[in-house]
C-alpha positions as CSV (number, residue, x, y, z in Angstrom):
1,X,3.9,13.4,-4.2
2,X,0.6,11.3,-4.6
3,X,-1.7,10.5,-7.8
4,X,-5.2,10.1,-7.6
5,X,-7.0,8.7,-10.1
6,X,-6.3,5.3,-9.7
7,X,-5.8,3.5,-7.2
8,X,-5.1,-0.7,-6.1
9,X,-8.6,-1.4,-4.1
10,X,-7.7,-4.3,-3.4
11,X,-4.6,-2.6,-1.7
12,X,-6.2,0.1,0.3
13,X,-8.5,-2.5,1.1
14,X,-5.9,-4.6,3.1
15,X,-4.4,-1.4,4.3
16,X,-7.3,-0.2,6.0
17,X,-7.5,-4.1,7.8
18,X,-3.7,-3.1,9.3
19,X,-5.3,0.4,10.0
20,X,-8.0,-1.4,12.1
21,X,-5.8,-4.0,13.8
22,X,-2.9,-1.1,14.6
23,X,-6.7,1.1,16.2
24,X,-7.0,-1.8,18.7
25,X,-3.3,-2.5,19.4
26,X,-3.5,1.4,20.9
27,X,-6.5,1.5,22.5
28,X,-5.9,-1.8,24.2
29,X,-2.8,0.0,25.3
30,X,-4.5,2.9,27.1
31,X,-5.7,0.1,29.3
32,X,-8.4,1.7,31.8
33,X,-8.1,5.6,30.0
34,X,-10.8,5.1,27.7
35,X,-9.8,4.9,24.1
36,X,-12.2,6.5,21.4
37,X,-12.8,3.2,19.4
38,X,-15.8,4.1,17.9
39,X,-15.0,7.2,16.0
40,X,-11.6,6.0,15.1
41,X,-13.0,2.7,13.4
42,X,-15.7,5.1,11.2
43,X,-12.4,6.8,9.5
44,X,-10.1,3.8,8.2
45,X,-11.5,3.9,4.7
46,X,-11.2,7.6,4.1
47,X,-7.6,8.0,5.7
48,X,-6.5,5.2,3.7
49,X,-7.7,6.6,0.6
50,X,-6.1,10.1,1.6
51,X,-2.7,8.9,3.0
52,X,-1.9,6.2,0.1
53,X,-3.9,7.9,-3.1
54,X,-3.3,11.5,-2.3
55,X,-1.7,13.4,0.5
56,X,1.4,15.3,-0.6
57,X,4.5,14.8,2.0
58,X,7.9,14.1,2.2
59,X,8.9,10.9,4.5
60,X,12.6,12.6,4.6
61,X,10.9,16.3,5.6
62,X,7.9,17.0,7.5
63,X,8.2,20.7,7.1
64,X,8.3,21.0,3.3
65,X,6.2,23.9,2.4
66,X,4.7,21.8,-0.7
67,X,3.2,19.6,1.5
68,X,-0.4,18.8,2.2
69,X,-2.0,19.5,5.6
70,X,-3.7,17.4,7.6
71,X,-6.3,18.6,10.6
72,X,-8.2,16.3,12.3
73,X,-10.4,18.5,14.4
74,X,-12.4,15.6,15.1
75,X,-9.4,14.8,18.2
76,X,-10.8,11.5,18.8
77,X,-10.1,10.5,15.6
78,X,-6.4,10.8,16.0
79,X,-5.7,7.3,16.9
80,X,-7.1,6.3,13.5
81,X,-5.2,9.0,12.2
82,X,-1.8,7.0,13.6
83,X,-2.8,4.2,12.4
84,X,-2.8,5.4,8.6
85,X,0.8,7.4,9.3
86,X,2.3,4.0,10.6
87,X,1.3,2.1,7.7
88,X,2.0,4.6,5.4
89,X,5.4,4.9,6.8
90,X,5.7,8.1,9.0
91,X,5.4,6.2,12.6
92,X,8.1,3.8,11.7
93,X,7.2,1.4,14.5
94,X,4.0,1.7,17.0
95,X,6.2,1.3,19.7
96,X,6.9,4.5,18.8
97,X,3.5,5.7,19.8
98,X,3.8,3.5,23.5
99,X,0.7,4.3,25.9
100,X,-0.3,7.4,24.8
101,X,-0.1,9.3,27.5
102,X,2.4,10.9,29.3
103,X,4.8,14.2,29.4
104,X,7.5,12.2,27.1
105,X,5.1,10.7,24.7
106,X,4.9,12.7,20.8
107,X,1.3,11.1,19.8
108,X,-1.4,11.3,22.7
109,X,-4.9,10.5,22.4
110,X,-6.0,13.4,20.9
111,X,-3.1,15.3,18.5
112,X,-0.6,17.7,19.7
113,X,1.2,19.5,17.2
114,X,4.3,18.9,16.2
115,X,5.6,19.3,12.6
116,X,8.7,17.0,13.2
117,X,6.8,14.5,13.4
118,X,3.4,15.4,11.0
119,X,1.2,16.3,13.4
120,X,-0.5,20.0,12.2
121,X,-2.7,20.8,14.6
122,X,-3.7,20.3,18.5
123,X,-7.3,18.7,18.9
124,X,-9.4,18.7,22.0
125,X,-11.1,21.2,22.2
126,X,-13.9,20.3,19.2
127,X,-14.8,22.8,16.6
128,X,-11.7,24.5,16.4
129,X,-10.3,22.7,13.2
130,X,-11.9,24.3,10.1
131,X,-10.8,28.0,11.6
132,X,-7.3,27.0,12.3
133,X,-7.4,25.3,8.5
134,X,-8.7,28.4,7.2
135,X,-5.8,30.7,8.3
136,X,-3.0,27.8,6.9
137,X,-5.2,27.8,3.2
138,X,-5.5,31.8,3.3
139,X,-1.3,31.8,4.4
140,X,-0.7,29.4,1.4
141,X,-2.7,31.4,-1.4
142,X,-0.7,34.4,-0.1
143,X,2.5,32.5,-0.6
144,X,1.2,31.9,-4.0
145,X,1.6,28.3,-2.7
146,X,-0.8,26.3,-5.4
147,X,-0.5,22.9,-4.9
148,X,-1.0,22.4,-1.5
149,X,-4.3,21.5,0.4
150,X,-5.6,21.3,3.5
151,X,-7.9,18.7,4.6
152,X,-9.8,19.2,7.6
153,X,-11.6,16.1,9.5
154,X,-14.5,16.8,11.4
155,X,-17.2,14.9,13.0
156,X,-21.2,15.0,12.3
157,X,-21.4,15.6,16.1
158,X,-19.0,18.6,15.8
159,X,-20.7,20.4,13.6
160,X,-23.1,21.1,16.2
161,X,-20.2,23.9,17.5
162,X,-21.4,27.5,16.2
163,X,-17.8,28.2,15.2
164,X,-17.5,24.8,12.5
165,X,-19.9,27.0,10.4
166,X,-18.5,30.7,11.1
167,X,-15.5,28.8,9.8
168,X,-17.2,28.0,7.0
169,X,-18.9,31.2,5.9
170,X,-15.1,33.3,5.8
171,X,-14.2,30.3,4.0
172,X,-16.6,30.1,1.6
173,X,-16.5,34.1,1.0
174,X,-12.7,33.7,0.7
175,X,-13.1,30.7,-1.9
176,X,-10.5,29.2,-0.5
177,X,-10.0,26.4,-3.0
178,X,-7.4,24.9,-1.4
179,X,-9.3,23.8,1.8
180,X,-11.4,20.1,1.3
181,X,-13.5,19.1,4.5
182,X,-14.5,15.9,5.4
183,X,-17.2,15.4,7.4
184,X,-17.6,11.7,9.3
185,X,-21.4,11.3,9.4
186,X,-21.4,8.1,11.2
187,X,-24.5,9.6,13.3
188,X,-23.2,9.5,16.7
189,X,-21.6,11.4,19.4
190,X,-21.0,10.9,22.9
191,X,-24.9,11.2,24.3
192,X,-26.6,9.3,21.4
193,X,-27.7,9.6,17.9
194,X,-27.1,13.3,16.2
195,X,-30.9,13.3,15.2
196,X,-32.0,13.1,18.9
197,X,-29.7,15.7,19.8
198,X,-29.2,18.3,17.0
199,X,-30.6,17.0,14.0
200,X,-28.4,18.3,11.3
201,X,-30.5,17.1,7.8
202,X,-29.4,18.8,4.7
203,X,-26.2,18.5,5.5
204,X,-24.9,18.3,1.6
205,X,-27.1,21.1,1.4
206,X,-25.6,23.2,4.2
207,X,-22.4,23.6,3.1
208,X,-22.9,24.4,-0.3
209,X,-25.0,27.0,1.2
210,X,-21.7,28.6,2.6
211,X,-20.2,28.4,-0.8
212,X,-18.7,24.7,-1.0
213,X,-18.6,22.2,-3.4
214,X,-20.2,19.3,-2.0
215,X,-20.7,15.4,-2.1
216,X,-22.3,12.5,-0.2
217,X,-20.4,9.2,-0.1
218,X,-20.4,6.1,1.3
219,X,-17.1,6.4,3.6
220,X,-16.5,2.9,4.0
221,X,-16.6,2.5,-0.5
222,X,-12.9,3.0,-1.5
223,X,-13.9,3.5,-5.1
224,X,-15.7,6.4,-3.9
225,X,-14.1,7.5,-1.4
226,X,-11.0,8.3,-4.2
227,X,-13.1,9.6,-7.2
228,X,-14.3,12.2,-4.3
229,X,-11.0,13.3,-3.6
230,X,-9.7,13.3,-7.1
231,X,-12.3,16.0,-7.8
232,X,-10.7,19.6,-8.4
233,X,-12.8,22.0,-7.0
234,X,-11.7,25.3,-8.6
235,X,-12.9,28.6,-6.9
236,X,-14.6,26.8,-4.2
237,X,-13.8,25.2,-1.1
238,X,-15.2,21.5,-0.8
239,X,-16.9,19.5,1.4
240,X,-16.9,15.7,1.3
241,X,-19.9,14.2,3.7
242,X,-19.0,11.3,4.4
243,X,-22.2,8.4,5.4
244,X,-20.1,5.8,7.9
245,X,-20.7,3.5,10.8
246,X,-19.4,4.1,14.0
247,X,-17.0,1.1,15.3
248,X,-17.1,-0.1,12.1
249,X,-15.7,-3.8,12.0
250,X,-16.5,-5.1,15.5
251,X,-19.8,-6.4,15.8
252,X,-20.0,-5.5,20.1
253,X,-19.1,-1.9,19.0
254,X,-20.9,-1.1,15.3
255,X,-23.6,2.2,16.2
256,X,-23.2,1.9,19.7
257,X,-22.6,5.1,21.3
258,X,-21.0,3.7,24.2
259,X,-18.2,3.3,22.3
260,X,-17.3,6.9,21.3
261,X,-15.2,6.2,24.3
262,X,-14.7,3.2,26.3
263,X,-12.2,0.5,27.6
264,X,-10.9,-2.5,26.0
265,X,-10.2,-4.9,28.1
266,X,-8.8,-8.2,27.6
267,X,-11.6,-10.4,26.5
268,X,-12.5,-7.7,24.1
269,X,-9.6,-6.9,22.5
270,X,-9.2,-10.5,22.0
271,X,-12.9,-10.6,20.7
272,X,-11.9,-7.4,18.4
273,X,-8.8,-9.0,16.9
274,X,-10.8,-12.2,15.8
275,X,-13.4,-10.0,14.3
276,X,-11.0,-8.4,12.2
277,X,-8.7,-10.9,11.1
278,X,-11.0,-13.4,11.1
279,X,-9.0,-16.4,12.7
280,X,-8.0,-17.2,16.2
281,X,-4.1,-15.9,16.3
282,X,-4.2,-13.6,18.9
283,X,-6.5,-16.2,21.0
């Protein structure tokens, strides 16, 4: 079990450096499959926060029914999501994780579930997440299961899907308590900027609408990144919206919405480590 009050910035801060460094290891490996870079760079800060401040789980078993859920719905997040279980401990070795593709391999570009390993939920197929997280919150209240959450990752792009937001209203009229989103707003999907294509203003506003507690953050603050988790949002659901920049970290990649999903070749990935370490060792 995690706290989460306080918390070692410093810490998380270095964490989420190995988080971005273990991103590009893996999408280097997918070689010519185009690796979701961008999207996966806007989530280091808030999985660090969640994974090493305040995720309940056992290293020694996966399946404990006091555990905390994770769903990231937003599927190309999942690498990022890797990175945060390797450093926390869960992928012992990201050797583990090899090319990420194939029938043997446990941890693909986007999740597949499997709970003896961590993985909650199968992502793909966007907008799926928050209804899937809504029956395991509604299961746990029957269970009279009061500690655990679910935390559901979703992408500012996603919630352009009709079904993020029927999601939303059940769970809202079943004040589900138990359920906190988190919505990356880094303002781009795959065809450009979300306010060409859907523009979703209000967003704070939105899901409060549907019953939720909500917040806007800065998702690359740690400081507030953790106060917004260690809020207790009794009776209501919560939503954490979440401001962040896509590719965040490497300058060629930073709101560019080329890189929701691209290759990494050599010269970049050797461009990307230097970014992020900020020396030459990998030159």
């Amino acid at each position: 079990m995690r706290g989460g009050n306080e918390l070692d910035i410093n810490k998380i801060s270095d964490i989420a450096h190995g988080m971005r460094e273990d991103i590009i290891e893996m999408c280097y490996c997918l070689g010519n499959n185009a690796a979701h870079l961008g999207g996966c760079m806007s989530l280091v800060e808030l999985l660090a926060v969640l994974y090493f401040g305040h995720l309940r789980f056992d290293l020694n078993d996966f399946k404990s029914e006091s555990r905390d859920r994770v769903i990231m719905s937003k599927g190309q997040g999942s690498i990022a999501m890797y990175a945060a279980m390797h450093r926390v401990g869960i992928i012992k070795d990201l050797s583990e994780v090899g090319g990420l593709l194939g029938e043997s391999n446990i941890y693909y570009k986007q999740t597949v579930r499997n709970t003896d390993y961590g993985i909650e939920f199968s992502s793909g197929s966007l907008g799926q997440g928050l209804a899937y997280a809504l029956g395991i919150a509604w299961a746990l209240k029957k269970k009279n299961n009061s500690t655990s959450k679910v935390y559901v990752f979703l992408g500012d792009g996603e919630c352009d899907e009709g079904s993020v937001w029927e999601a939303a209203s059940l769970v809202g009229h079943l004040q589900l308590d138990n359920i906190v989103v988190l919505v990356d707003r880094n303002a781009l999907q795959i065809d450009g900027f979300t306010y060409n294509i859907n523009r979703m203003d209000m967003m704070e506003e939105r899901w409060s609408a549907f019953g939720f507690n909500a917040v806007t953050i800065d998702g690359h603050n740690i400081g507030e990144i953790n106060r917004a988790l260690s809020f207790t949002s009794h009776g209501k659901p919560y939503a954490v919206i979440a401001d962040t920049v896509k590719g965040k970290g490497i300058s060629f990649a930073e709101n560019e919405s080329e890189w929701h999903q691209n290759v990494l070749t050599d010269e970049l990935y050797k461009r990307s480590m230097f970014e992020i370490r900020g020396n030459n060792d990998t030159l």
